[in-house]
N, CA, C and O atoms as CSV, one atom per row, in Angstrom:
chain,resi,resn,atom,element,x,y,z
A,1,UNK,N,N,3.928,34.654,-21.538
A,1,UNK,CA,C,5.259,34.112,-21.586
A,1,UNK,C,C,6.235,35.161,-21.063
A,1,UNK,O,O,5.995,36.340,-21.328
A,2,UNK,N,N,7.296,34.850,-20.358
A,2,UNK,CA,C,8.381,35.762,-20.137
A,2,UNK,C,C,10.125,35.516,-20.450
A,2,UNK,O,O,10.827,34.584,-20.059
A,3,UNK,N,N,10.352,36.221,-20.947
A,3,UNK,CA,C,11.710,36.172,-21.838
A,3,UNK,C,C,12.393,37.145,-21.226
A,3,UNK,O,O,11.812,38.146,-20.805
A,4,UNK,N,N,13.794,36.958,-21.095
A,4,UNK,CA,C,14.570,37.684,-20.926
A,4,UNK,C,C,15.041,39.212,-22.038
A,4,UNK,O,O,15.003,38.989,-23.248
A,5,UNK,N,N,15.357,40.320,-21.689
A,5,UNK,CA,C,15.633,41.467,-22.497
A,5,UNK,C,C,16.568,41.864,-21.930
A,5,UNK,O,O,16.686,41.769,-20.708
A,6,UNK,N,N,17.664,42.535,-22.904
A,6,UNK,CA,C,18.175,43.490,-22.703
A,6,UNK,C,C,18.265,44.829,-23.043
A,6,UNK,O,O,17.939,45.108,-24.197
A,7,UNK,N,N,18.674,45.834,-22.223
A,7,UNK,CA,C,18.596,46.980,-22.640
A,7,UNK,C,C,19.928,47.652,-22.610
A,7,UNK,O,O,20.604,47.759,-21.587
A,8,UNK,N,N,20.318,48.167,-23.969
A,8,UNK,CA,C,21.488,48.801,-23.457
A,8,UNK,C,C,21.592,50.426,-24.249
A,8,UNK,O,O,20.607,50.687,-24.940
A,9,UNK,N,N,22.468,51.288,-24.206
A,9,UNK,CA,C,22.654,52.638,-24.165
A,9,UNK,C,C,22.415,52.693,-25.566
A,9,UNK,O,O,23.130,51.816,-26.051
A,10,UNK,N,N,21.550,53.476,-26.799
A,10,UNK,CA,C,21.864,53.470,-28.033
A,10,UNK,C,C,23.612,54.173,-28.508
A,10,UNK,O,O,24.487,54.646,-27.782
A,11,UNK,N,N,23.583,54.035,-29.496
A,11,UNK,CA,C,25.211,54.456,-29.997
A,11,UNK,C,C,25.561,56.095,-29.811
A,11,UNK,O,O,26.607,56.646,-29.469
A,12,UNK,N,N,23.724,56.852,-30.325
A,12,UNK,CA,C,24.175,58.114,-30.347
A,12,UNK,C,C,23.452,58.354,-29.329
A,12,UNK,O,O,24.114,58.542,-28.309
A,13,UNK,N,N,22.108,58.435,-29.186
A,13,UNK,CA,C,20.972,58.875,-28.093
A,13,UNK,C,C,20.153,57.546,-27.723
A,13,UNK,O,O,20.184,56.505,-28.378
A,14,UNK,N,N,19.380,57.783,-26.498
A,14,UNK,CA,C,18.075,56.818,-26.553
A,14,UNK,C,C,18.658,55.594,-25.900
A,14,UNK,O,O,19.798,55.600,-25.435
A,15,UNK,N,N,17.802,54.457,-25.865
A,15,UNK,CA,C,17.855,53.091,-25.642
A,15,UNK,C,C,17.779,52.286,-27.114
A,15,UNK,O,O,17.409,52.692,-28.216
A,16,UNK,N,N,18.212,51.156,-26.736
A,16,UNK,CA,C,17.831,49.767,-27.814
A,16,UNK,C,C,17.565,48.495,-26.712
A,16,UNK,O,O,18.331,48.193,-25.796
A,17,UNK,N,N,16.576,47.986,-26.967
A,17,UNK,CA,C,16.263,46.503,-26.033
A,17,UNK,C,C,16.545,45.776,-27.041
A,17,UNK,O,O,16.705,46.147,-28.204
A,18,UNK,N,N,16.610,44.735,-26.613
A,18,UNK,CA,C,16.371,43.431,-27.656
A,18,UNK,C,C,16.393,41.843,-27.184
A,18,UNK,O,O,17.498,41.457,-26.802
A,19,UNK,N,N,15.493,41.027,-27.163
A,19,UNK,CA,C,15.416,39.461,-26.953
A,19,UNK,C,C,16.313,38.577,-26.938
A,19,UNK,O,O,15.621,37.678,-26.461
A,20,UNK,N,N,17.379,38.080,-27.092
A,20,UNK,CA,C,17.872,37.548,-27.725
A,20,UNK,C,C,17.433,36.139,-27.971
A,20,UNK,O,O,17.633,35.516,-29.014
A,21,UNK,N,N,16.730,35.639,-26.760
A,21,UNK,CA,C,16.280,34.046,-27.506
A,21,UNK,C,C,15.332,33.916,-29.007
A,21,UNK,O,O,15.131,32.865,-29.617
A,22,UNK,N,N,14.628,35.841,-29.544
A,22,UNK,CA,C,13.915,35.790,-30.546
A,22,UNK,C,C,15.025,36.798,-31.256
A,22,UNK,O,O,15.228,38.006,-31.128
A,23,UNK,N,N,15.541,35.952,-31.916
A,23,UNK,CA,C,16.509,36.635,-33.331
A,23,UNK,C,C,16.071,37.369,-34.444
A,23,UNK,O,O,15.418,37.054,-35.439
A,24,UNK,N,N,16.713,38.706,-33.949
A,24,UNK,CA,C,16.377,39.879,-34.501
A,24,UNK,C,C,15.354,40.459,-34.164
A,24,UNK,O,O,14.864,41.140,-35.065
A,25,UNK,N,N,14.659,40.465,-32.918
A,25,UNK,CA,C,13.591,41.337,-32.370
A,25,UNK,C,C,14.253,41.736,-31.410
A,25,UNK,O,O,14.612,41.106,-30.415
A,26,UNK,N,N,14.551,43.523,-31.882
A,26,UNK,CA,C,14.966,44.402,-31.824
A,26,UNK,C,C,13.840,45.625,-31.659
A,26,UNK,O,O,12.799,45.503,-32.305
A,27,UNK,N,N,14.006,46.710,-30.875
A,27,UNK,CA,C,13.570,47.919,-30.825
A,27,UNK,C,C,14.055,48.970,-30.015
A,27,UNK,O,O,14.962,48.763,-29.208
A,28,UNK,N,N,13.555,50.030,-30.152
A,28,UNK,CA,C,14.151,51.318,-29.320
A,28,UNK,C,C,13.358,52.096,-29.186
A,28,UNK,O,O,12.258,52.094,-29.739
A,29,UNK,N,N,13.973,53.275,-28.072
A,29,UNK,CA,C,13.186,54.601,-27.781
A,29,UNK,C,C,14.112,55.474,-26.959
A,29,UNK,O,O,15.258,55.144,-26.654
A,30,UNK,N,N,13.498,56.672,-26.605
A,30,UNK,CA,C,13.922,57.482,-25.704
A,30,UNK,C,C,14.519,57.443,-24.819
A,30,UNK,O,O,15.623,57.985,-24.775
A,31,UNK,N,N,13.866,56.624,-23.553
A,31,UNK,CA,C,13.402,55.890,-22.298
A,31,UNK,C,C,13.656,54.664,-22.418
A,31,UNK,O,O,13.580,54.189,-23.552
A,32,UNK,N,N,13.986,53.899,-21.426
A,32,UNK,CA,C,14.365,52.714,-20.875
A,32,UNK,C,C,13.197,52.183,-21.094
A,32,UNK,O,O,13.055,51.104,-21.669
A,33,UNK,N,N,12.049,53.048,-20.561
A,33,UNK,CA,C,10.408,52.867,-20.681
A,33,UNK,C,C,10.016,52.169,-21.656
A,33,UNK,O,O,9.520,51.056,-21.831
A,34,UNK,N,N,10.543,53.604,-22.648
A,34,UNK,CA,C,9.818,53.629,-23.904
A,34,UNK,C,C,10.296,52.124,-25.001
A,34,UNK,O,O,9.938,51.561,-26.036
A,35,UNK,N,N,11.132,52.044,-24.117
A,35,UNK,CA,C,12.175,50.701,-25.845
A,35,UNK,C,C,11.812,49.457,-25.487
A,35,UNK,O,O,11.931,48.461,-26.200
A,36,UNK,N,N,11.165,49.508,-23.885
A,36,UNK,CA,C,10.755,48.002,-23.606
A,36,UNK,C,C,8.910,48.127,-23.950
A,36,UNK,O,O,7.975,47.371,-24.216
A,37,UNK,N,N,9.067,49.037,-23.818
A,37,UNK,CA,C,7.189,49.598,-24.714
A,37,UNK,C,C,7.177,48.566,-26.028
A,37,UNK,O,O,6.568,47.534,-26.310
A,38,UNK,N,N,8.180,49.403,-26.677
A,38,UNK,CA,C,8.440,49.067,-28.259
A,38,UNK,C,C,8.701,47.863,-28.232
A,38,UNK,O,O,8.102,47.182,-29.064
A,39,UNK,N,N,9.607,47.198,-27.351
A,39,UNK,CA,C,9.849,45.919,-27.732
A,39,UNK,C,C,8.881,44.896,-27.357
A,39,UNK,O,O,8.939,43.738,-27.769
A,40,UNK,N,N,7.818,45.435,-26.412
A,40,UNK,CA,C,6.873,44.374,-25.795
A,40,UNK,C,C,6.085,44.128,-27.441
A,40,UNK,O,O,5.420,43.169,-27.833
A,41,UNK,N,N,6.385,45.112,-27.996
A,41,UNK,CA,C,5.232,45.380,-28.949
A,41,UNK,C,C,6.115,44.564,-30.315
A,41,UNK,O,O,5.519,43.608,-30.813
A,42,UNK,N,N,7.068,44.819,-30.721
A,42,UNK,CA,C,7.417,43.991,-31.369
A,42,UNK,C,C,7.616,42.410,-31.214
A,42,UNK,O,O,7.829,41.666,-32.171
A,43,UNK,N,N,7.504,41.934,-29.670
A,43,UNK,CA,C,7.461,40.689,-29.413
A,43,UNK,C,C,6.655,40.174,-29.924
A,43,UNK,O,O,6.902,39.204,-30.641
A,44,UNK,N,N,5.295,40.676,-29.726
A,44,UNK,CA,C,4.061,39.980,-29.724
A,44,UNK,C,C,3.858,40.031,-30.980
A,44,UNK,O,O,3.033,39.182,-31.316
A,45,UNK,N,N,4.289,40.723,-31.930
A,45,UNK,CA,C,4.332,40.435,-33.454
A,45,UNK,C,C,5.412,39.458,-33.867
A,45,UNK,O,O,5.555,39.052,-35.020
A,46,UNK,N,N,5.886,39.241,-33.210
A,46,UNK,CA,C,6.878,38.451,-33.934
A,46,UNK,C,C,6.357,36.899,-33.027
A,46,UNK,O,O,5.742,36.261,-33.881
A,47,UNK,N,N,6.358,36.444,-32.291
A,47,UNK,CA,C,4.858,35.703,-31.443
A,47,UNK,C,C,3.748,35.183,-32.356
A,47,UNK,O,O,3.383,34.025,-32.556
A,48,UNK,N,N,3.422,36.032,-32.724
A,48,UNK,CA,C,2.189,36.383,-33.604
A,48,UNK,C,C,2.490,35.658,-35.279
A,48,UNK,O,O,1.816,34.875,-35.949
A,49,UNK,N,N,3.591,36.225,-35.490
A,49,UNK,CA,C,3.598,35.593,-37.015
A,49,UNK,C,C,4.800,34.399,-37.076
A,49,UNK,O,O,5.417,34.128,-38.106
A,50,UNK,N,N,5.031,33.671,-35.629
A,50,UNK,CA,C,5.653,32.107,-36.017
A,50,UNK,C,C,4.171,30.945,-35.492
A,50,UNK,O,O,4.110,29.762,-35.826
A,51,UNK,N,N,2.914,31.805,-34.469
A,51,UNK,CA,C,2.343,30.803,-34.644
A,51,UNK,C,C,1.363,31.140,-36.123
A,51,UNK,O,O,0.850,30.172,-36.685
A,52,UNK,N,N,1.239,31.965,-36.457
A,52,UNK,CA,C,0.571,31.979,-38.123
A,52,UNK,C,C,1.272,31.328,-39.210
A,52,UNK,O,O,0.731,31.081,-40.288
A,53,UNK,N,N,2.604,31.018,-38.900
A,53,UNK,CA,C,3.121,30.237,-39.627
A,53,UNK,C,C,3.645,29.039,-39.147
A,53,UNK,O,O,4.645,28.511,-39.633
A,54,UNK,N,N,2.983,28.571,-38.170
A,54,UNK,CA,C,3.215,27.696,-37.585
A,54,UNK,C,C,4.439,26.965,-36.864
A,54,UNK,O,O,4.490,25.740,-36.747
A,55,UNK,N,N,5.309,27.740,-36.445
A,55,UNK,CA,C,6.869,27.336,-36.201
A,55,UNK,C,C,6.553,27.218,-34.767
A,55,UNK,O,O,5.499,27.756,-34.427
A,56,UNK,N,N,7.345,26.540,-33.720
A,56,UNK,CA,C,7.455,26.572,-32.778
A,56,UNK,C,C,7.975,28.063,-32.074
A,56,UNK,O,O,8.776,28.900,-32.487
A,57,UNK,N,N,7.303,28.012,-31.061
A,57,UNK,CA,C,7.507,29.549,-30.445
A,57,UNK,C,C,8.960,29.018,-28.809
A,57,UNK,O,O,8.904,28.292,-27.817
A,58,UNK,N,N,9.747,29.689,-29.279
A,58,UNK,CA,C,10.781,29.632,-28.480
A,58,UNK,C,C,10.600,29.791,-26.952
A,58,UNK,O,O,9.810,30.651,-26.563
A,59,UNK,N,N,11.391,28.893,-25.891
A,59,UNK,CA,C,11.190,29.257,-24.545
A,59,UNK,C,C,12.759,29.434,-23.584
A,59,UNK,O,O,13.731,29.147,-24.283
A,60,UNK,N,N,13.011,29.725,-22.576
A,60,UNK,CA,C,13.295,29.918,-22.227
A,60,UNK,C,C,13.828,28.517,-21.220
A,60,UNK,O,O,13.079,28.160,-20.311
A,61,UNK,N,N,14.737,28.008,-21.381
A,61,UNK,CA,C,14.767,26.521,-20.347
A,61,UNK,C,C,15.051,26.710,-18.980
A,61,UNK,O,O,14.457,26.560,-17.912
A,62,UNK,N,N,16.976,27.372,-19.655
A,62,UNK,CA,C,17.321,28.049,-18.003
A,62,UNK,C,C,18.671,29.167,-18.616
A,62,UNK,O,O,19.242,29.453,-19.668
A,63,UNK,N,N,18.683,29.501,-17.241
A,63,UNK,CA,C,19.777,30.876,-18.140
A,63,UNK,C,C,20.825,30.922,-17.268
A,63,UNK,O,O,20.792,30.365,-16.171
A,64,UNK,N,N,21.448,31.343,-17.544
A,64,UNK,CA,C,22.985,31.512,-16.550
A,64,UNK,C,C,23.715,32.928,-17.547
A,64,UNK,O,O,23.791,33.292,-18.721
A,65,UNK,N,N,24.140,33.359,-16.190
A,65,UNK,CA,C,24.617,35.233,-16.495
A,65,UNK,C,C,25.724,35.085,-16.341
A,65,UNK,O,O,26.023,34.161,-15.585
A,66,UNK,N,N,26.884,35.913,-16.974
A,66,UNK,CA,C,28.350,35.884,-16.990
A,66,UNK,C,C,28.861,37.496,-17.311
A,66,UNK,O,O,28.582,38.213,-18.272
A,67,UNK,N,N,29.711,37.763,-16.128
A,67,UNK,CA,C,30.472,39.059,-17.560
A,67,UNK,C,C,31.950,38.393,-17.396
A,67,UNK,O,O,32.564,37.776,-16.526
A,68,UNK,N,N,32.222,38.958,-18.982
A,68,UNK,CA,C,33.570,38.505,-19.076
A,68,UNK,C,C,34.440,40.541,-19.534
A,68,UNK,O,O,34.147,41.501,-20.247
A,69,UNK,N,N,35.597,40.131,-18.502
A,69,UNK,CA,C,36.153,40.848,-19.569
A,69,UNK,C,C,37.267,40.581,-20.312
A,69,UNK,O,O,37.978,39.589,-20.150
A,70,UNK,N,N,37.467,41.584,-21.258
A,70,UNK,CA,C,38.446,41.073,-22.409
A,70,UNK,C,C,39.754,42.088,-22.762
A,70,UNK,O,O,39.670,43.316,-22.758
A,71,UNK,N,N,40.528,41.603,-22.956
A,71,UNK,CA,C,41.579,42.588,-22.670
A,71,UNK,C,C,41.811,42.369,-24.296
A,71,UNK,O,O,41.775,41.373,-25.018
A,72,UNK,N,N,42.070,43.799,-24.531
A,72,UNK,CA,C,42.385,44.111,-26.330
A,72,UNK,C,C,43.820,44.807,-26.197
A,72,UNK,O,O,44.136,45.380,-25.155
A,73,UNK,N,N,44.624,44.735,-27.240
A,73,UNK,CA,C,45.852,44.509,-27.449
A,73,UNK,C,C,45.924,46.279,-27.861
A,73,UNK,O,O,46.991,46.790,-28.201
């Protein structure tokens, strides 16, 4: 299956990726490398324990990209 990720800068050091069509699969690392390492790896557990519990496993239909910006007061 292939899902979209993002990766963005951690707060202090490092990376954070994260799924968003799978809520709350989240991970990080060092490396850009390393956090999509981690996150391949947390996917497949989290994959892993909606078909053990039998839930439907989420897909991807279609996607559309946007940046917005926002002007703060």
């Amino acid at each position: 299956m292939r899902y979209t990720v993002i990766i963005e800068n951690g707060r202090e050091s490092g990376y954070v990726a994260f799924c968003p069509i799978l809520k709350g699969c989240v991970s990080q690392g060092t490396t850009k490398k390393e956090s999509l390492a981690n996150l391949k790896e947390a996917m497949s557990g989290y994959l892993e324990a909606l078909i053990e519990d039998g839930l439907p496993i989420p897909t991807e239909v279609s996607k559309e990209y946007a940046e917005l910006e926002v002007a703060v007061r």
